[in-house]
PDB file of N, CA, C and O in Angstrom:
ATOM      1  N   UNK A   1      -0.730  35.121  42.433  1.00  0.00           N
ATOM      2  CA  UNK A   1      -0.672  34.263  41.267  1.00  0.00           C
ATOM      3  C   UNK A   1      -2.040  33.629  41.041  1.00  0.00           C
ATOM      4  O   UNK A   1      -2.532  33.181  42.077  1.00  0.00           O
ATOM      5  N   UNK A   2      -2.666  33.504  40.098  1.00  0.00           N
ATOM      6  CA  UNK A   2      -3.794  33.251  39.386  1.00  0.00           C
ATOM      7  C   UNK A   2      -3.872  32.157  39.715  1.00  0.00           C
ATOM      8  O   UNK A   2      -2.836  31.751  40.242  1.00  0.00           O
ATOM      9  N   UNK A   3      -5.144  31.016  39.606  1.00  0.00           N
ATOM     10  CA  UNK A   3      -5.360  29.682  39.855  1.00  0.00           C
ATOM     11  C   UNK A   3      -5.300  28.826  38.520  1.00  0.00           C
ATOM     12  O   UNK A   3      -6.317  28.994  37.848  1.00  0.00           O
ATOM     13  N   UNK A   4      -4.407  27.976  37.972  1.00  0.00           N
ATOM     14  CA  UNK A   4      -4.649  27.737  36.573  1.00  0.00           C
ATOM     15  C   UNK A   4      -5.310  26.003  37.152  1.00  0.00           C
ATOM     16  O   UNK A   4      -4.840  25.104  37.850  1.00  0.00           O
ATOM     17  N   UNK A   5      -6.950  26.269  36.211  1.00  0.00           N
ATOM     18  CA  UNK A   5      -7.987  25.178  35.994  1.00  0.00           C
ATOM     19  C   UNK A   5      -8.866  25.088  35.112  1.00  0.00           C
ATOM     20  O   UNK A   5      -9.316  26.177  34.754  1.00  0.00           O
ATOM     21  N   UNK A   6      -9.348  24.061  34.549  1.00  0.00           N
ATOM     22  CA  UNK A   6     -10.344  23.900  33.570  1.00  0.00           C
ATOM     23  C   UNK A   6     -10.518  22.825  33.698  1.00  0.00           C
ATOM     24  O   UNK A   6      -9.760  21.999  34.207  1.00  0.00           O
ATOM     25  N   UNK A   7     -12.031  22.602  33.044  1.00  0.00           N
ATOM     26  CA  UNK A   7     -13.067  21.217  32.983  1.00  0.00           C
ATOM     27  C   UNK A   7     -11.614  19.886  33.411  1.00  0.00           C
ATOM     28  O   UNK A   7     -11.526  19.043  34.304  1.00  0.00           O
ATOM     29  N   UNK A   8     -10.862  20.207  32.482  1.00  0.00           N
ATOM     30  CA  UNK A   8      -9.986  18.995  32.160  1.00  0.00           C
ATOM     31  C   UNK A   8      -9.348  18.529  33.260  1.00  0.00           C
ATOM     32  O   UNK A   8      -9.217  17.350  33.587  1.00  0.00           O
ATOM     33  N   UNK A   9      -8.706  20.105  34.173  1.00  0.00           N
ATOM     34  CA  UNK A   9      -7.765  20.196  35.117  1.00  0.00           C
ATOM     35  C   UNK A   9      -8.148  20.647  36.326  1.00  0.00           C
ATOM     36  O   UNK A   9      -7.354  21.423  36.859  1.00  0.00           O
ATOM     37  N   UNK A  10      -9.512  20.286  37.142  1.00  0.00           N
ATOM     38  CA  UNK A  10      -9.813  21.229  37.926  1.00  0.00           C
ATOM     39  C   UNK A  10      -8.800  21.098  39.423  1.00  0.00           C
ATOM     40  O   UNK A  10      -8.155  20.131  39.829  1.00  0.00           O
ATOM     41  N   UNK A  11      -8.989  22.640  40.084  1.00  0.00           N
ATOM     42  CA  UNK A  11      -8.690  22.556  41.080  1.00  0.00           C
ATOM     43  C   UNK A  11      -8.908  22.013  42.607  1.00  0.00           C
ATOM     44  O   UNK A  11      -9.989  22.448  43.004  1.00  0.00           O
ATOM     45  N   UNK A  12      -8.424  21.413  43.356  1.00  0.00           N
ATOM     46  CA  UNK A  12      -8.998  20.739  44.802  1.00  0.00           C
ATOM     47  C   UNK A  12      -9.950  22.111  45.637  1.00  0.00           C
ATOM     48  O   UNK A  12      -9.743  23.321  45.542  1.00  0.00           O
ATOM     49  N   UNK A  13     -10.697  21.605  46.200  1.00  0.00           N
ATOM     50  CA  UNK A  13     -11.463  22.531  46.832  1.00  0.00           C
ATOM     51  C   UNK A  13     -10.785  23.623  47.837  1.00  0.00           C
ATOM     52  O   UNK A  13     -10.983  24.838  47.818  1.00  0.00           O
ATOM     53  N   UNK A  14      -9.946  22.901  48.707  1.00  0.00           N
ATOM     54  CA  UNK A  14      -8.803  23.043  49.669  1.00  0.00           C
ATOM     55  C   UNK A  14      -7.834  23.899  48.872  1.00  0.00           C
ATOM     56  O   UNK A  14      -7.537  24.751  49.709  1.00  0.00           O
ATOM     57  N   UNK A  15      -7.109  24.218  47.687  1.00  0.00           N
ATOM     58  CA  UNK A  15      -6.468  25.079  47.085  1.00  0.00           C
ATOM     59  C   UNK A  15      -6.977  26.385  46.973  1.00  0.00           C
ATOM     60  O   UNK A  15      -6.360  27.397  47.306  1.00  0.00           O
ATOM     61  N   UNK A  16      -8.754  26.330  46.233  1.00  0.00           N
ATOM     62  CA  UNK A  16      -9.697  27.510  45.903  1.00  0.00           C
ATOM     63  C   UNK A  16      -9.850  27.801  47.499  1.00  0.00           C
ATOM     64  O   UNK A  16      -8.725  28.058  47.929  1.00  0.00           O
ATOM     65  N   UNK A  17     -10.622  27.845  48.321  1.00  0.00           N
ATOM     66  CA  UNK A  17     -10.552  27.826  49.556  1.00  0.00           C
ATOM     67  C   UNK A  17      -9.131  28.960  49.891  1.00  0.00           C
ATOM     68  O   UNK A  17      -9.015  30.181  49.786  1.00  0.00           O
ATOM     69  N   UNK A  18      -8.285  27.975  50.285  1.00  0.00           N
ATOM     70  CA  UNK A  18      -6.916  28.776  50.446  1.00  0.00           C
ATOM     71  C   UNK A  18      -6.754  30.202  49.645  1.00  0.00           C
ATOM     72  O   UNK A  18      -6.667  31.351  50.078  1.00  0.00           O
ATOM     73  N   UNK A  19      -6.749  29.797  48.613  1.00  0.00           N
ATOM     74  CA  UNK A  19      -6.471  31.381  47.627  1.00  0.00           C
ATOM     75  C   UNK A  19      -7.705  32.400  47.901  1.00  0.00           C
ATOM     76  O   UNK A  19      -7.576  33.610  47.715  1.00  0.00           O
ATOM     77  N   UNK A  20      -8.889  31.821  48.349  1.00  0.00           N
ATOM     78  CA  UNK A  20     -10.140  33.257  48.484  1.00  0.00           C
ATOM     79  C   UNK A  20      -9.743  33.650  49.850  1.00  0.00           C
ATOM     80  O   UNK A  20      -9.863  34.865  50.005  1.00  0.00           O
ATOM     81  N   UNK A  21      -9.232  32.910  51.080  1.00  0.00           N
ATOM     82  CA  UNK A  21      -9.047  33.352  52.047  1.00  0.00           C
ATOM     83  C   UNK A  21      -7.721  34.166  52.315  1.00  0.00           C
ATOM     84  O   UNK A  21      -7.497  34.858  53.309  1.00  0.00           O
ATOM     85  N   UNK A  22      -6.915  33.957  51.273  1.00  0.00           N
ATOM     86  CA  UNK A  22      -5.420  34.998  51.327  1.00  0.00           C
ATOM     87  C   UNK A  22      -5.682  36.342  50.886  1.00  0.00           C
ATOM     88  O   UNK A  22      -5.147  37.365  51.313  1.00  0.00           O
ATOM     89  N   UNK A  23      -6.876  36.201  49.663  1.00  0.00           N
ATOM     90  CA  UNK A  23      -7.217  37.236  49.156  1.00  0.00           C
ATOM     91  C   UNK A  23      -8.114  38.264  50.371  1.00  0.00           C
ATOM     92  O   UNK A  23      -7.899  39.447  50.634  1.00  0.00           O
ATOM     93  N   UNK A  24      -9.069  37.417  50.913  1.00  0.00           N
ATOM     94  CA  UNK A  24     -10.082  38.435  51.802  1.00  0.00           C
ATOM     95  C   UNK A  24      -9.050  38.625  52.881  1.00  0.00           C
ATOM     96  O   UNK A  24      -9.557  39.448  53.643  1.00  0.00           O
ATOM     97  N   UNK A  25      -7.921  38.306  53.317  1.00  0.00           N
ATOM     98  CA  UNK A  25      -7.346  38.625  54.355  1.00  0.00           C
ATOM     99  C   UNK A  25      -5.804  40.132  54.019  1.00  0.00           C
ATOM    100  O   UNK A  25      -4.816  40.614  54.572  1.00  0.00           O
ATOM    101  N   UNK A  26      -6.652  40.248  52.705  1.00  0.00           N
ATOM    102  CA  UNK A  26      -5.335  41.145  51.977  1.00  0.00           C
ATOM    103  C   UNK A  26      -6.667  42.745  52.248  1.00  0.00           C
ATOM    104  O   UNK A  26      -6.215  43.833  52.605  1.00  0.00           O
ATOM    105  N   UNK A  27      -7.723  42.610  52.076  1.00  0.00           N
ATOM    106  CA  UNK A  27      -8.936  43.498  51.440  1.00  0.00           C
ATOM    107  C   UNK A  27      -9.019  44.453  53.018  1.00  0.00           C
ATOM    108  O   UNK A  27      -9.273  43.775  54.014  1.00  0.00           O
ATOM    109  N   UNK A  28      -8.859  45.614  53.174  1.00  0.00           N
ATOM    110  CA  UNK A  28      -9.103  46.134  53.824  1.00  0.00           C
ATOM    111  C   UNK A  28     -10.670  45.986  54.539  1.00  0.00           C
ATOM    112  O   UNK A  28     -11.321  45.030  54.118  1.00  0.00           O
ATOM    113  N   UNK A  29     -11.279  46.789  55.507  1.00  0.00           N
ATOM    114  CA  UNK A  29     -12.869  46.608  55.548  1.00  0.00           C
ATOM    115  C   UNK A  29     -13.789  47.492  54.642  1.00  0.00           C
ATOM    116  O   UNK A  29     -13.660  48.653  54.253  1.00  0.00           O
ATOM    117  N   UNK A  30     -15.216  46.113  54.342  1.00  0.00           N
ATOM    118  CA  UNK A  30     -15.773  46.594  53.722  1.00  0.00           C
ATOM    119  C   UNK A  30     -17.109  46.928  54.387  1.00  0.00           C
ATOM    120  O   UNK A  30     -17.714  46.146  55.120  1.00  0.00           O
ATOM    121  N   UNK A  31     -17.483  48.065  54.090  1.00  0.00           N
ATOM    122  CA  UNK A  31     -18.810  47.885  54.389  1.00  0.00           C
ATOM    123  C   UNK A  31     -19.480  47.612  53.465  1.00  0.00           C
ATOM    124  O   UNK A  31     -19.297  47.620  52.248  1.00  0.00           O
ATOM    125  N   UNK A  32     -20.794  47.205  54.506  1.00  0.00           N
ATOM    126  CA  UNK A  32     -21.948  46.526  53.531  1.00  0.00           C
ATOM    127  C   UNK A  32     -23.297  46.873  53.635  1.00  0.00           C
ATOM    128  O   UNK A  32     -23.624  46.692  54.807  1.00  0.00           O
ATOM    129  N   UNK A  33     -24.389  47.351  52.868  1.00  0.00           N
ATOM    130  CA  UNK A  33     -25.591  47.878  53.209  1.00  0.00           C
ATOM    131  C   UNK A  33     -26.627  46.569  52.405  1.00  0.00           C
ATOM    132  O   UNK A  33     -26.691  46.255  51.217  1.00  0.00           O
ATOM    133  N   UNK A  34     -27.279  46.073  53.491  1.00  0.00           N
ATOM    134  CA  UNK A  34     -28.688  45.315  52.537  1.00  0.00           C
ATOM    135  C   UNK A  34     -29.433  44.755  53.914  1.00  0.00           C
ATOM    136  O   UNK A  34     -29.110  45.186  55.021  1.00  0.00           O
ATOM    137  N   UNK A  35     -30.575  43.641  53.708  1.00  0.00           N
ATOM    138  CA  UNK A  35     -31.236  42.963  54.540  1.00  0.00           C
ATOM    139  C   UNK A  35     -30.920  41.761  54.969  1.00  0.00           C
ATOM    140  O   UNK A  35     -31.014  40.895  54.099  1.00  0.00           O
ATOM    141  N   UNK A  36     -30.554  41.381  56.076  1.00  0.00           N
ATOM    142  CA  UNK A  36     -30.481  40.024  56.421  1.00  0.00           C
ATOM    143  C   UNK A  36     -32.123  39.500  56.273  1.00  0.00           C
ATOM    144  O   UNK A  36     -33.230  39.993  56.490  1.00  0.00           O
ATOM    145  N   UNK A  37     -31.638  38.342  55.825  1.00  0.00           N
ATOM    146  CA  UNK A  37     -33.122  37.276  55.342  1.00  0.00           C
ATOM    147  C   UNK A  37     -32.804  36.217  56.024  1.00  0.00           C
ATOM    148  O   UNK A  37     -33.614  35.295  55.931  1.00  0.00           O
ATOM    149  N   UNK A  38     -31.939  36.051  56.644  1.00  0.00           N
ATOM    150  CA  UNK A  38     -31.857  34.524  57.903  1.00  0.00           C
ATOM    151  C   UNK A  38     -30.125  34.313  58.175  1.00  0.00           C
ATOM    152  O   UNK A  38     -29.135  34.209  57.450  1.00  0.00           O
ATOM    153  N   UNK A  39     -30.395  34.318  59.645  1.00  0.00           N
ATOM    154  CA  UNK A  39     -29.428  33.844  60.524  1.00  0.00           C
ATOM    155  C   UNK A  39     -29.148  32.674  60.588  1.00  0.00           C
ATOM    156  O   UNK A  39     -30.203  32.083  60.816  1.00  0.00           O
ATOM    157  N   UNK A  40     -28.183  31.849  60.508  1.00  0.00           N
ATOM    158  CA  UNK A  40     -28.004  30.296  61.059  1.00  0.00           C
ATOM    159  C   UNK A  40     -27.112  30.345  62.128  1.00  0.00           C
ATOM    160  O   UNK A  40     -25.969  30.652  61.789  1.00  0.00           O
ATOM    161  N   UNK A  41     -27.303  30.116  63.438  1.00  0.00           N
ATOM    162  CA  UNK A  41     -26.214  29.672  63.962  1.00  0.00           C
ATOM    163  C   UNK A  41     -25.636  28.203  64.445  1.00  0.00           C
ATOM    164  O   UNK A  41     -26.223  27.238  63.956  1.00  0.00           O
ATOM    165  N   UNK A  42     -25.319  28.124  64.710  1.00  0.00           N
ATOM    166  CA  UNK A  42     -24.264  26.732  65.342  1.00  0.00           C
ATOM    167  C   UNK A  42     -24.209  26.360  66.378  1.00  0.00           C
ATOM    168  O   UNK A  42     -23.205  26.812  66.928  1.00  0.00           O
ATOM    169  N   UNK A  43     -25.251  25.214  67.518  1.00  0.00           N
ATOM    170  CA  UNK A  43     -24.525  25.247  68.483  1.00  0.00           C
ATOM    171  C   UNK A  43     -23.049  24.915  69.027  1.00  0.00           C
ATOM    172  O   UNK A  43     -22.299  24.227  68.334  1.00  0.00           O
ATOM    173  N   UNK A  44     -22.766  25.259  69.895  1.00  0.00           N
ATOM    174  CA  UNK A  44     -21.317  25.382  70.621  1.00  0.00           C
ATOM    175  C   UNK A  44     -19.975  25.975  69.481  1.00  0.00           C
ATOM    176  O   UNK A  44     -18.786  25.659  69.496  1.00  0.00           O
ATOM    177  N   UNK A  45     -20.616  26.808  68.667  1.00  0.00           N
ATOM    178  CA  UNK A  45     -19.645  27.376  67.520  1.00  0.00           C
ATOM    179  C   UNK A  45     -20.363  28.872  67.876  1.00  0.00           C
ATOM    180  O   UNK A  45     -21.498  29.309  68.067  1.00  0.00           O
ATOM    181  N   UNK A  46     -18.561  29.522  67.832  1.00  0.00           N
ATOM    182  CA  UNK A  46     -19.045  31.110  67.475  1.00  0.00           C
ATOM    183  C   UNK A  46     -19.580  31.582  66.275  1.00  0.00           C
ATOM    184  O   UNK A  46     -20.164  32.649  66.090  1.00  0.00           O
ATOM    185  N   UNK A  47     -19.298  30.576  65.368  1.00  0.00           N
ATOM    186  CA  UNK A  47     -19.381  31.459  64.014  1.00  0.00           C
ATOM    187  C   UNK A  47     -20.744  31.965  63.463  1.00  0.00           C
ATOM    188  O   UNK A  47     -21.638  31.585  64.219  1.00  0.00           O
ATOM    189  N   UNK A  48     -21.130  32.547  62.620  1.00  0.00           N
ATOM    190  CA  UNK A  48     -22.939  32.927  62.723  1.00  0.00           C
ATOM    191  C   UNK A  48     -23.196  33.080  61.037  1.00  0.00           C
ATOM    192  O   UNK A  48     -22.446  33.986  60.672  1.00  0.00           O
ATOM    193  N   UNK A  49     -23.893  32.596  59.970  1.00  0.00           N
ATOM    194  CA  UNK A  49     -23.919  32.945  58.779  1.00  0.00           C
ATOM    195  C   UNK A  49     -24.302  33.749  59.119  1.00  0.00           C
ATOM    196  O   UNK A  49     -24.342  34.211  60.259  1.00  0.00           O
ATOM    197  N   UNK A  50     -24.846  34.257  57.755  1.00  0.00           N
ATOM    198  CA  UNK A  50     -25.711  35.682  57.107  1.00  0.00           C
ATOM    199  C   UNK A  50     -26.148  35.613  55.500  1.00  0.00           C
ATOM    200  O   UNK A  50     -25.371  35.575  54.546  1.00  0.00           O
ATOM    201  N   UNK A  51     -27.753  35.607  55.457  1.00  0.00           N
ATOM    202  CA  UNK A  51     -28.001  35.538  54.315  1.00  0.00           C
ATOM    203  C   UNK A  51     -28.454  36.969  54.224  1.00  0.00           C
ATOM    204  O   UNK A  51     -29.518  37.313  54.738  1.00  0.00           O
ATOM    205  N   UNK A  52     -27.575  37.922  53.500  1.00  0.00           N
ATOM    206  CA  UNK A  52     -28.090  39.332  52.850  1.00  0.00           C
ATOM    207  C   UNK A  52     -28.999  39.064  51.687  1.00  0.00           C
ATOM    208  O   UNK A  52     -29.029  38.067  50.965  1.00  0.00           O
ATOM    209  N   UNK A  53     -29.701  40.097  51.651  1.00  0.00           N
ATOM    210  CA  UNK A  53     -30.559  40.490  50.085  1.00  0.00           C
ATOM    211  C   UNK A  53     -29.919  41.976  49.895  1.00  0.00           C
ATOM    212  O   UNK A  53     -29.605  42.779  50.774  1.00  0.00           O
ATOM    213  N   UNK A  54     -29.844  42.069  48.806  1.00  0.00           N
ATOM    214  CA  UNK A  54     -29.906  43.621  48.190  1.00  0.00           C
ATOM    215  C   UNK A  54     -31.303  44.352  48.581  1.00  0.00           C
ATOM    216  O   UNK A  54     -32.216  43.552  48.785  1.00  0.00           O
ATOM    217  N   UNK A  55     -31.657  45.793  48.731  1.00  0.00           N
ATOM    218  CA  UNK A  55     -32.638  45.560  49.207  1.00  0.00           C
ATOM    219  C   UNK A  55     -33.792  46.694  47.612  1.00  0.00           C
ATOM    220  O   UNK A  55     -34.953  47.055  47.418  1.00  0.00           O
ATOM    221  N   UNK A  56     -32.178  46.797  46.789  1.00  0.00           N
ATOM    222  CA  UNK A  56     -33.308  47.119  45.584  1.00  0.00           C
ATOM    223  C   UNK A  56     -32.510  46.159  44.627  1.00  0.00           C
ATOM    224  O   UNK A  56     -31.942  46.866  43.794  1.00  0.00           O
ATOM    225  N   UNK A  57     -32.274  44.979  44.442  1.00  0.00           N
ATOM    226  CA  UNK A  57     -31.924  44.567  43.407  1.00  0.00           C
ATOM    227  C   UNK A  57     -33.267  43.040  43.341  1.00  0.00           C
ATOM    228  O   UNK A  57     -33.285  42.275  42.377  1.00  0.00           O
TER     229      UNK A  57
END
């Protein structure tokens, strides 16, 4: 079901959030081809960004 929001009516962050993560957890795997341009990590956290570039766009 779609997210219904506008200027007038927006949605909580915590809702959008929720609905992109039901969605990426529906998406089979993707691969991905480009350049990482910087790592961040976290201490005492597993988690690791990733800033990709396209590497012809």
């Amino acid at each position: 079901m779609p997210l219904e929001s506008s200027p007038e009516s927006p949605q909580p962050l915590r809702v959008v959030v929720g609905a992109l993560k039901a969605w990426v957890e529906r998406t089979n795997a993707i691969w991905v081809e480009g350049q990482i341009i910087q790592i961040k990590r976290r201490a005492g956290y597993a988690v690791h960004f990733l800033t990709l570039r396209d590497k012809l766009a």
